[in-house]
N, C-alpha and C positions, 0 to 999 in steps of 0.2 A: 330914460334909463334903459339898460341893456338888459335882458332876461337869459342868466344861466341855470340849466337843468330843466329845461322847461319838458323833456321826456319825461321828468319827475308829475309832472299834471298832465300832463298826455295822458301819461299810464292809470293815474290816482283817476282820472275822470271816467277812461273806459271802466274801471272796476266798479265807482260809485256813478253811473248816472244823473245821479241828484244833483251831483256838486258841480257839472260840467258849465253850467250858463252864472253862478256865482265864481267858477275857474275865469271862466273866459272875461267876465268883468274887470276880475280883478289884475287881468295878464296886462287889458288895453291900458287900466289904470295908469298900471305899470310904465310900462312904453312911452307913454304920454308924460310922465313926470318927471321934473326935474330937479332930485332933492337935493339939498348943500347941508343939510343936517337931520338928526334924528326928530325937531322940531317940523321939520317938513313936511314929515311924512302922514302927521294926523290931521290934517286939513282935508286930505284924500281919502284916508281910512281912519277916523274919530274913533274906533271902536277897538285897533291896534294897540298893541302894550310896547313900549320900545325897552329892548331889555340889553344887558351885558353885550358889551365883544357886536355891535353895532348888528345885534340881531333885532327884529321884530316878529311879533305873534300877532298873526293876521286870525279874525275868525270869517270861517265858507260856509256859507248856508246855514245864517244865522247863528254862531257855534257849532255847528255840529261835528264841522270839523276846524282842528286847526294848522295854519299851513306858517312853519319857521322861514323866515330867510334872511341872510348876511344883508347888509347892506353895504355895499361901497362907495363913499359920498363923491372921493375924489376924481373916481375911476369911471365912475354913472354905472355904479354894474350892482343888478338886484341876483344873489345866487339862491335860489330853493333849496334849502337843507333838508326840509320836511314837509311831510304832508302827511294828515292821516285824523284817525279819530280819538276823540277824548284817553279812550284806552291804549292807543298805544302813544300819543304825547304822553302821561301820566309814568311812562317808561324810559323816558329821554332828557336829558338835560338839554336845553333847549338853548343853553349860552354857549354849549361848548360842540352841537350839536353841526 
C-alpha cells in the first residue's frame, strides 16, 4: 500500500517520542500490505476497529494513542486522517474525519 500524509506521523512522532518506534511499525506494516478489503486488514492489525466510509482506528503504543486512516482498497492507497490522543479523538468523528 501507498502511505499519504505521512508529515502527519513525522510531526505526531517528533511531539510524542513515545509513539515514534509503535509509528514506524506500523508505517512498514503498512507498505508491505496488500489489502483488497476491510477484512484484510486485521490479520495485520487484530486490534483495529474497521469503521464507516472505509476508515480504520488503529491503536499506537498500546492505545495510548489513536491514529484514523482512509483506506483505499482499489487504488492501494492508506491516507492518515489523524493521529493523536484519546482526548482529542474524543473530539472528532472519526468516519467523516
Amino acid at each position: 500500500m501507498k502511505l499519504i500524509n505521512l508529515t502527519a506521523l513525522d510531526n505526531f512522532a517528533i511531539k510524542h517520542s513515545d509513539a515514534r518506534k509503535s509509528l514506524s511499525v506500523w508505517k512498514q506494516v503498512v507498505l508491505l500490505a496488500n489489502w483488497k478489503m476491510k477484512q484484510d486488514v486485521l490479520p495485520d492489525f487484530p486490534k483495529a476497529k474497521m469503521l464507516r466510509n472505509n476508515r480504520g482506528r488503529f491503536e499506537i503504543l498500546h492505545n495510548k494513542y489513536r491514529l484514523i486512516a482512509e483506506v483505499d482498497y482499489e487504488d492501494a492507497f492508506v491516507h492518515v486522517r489523524f493521529i493523536g490522543t484519546h482526548a482529542a479523538y474524543d473530539k472528532i468523528d472519526p468516519e467523516t474525519i
